[in-house]
N, C-alpha and C positions, 0 to 999 in steps of 0.2 A: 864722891865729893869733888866739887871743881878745885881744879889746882892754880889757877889766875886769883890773884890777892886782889885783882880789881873786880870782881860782882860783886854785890849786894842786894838782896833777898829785901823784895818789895813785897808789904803788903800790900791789899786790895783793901780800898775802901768799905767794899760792900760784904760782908762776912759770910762766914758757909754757913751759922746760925739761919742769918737772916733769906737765904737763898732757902734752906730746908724748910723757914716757915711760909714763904711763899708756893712752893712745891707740896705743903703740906704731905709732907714726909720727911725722913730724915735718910741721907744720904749713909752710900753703906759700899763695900765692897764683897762681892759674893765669888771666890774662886771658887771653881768645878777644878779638881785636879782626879786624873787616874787615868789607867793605861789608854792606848788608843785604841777605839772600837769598843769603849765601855760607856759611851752613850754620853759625856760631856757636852758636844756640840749639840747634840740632839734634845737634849733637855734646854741647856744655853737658849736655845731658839725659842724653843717654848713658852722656857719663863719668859723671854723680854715681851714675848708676843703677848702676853696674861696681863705681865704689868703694865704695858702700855694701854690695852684693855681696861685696867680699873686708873688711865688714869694718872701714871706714876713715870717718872722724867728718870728715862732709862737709857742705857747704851749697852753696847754688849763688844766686846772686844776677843776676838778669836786667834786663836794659834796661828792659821797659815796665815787668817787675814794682815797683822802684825807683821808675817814675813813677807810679804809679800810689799811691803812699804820701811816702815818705821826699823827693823831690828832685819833688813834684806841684806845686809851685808855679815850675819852671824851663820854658823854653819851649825853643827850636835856635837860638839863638842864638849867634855862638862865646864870648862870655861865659859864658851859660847852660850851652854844652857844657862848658867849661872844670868849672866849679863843680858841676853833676854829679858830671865823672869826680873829683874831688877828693873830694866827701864819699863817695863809692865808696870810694876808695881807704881813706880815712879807717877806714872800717867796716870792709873787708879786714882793716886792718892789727889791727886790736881781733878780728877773726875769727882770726888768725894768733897771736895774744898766747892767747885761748883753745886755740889747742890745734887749729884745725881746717886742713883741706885744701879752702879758699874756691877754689869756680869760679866765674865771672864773663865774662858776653856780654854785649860793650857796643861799639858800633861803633866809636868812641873814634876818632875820625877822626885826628888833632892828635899826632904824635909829643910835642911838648913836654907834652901833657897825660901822656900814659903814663910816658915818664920823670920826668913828678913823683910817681905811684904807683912806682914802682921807688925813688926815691929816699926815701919813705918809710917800706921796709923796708929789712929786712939782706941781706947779697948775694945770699943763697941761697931767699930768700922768695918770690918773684917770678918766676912763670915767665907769657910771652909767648907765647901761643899763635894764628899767624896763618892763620887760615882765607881759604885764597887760594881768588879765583875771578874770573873774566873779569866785567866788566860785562857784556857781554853774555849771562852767563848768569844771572847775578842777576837782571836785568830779565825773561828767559827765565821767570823761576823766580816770581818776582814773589808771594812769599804772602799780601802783604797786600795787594795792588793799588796800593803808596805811587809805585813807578815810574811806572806810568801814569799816578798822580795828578800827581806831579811835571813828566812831560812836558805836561800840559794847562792845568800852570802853579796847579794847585790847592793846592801846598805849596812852599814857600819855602825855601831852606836846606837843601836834600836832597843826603845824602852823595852823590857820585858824578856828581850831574846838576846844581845848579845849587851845589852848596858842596863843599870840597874833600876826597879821603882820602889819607892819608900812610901809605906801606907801609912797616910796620918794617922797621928797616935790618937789623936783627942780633938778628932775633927767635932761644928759646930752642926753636921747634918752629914747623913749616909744616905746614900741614895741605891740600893740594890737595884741595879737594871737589868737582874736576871729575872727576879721576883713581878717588879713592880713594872705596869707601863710610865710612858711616858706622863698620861694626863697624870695616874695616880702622883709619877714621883713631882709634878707642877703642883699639885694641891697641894702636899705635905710642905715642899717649900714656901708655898703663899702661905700656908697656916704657921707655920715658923715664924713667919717676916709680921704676921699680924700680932701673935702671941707677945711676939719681943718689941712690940710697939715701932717695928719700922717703918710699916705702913696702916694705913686705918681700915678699919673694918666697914663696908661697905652696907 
């Protein structure tokens, strides 16, 4: 919350209604939250590449990408993580007001963090999408080398190994990325988003 008693929260003329009936869809936020190297970015990709296929006014907003601009001055700290995932959320929710179907891969370790991004949309804005996977195959899978960085003590604060992950309790989609490939786990989410009427069925 700003702390200047001089801003004032402007509407927009044109409504997030009226943006989603143009889009003919309804705008939504889709976090991927779970360890790294449990396939979030990798699906992320996917989906936006599907929706934009049938069609559907997408964006997809990434972990490093975010650091690498917008939140480049926060480090892994659970402070740091915290304030991240908030101005995430923040932009999400201005991405959901325009009218769009925001994807978002962010390890977002911290239940209490996530449900503050849920809590700052409407009930139906928010969908939790957790890409499960064994530690031991994250590590297995290792794209960045961060794991073995981690084990040799080279990085601090690393989800899984020296800081902690909290597995949503009552996420709104599981995605097993040991099981499932990528297309299958895109299908099951496009058949989700159709089911629940947030996109049309083609």
């Amino acid at each position: 919350m700003s702390t200047s008693k001089n801003i004032t929260w402007h509407d927009s003329e044109v409504k997030k209604v009226e943006r989603q009936h143009r889009n003919k869809h309804k705008s939504v936020v889709i976090w991927f939250t779970g360890l790294s190297g449990s396939g979030k970015s990798t699906v992320s990709v996917a989906l936006e590449q599907e929706l934009f296929k049938q069609q559907v006014q997408t964006y997809r907003l990434d972990g490093d990408n975010i650091r690498h601009g917008l939140n480049n001055n926060l480090g892994f700290s659970p402070e740091d993580r915290k304030e991240n995932i908030r101005r995430i959320g923040e932009v999400g929710k201005l991405m959901v007001d325009a009218g769009l179907v925001t994807v978002t891969a962010f390890i977002s370790p911290y239940r209490e963090d996530r449900d503050a991004v849920r809590d700052l949309l409407e009930d139906d804005e928010f969908i939790e999408v957790y890409t499960k996977c064994s530690l031991d195959e994250c590590e297995a899978r290792d794209p960045k080398g961060l794991y073995q960085k981690a084990r040799n003590g080279e990085i601090q604060g690393f989800t899984g190994i020296n800081a902690p992950y909290e597995e949503p309790i009552d996420p709104e989609i599981v995605i097993d990325t040991e099981q499932n490939s990528v297309e299958e786990s895109v299908r099951y989410i496009i058949s989700y988003l159709k089911s629940h009427a947030y996109i049309k069925n083609k």
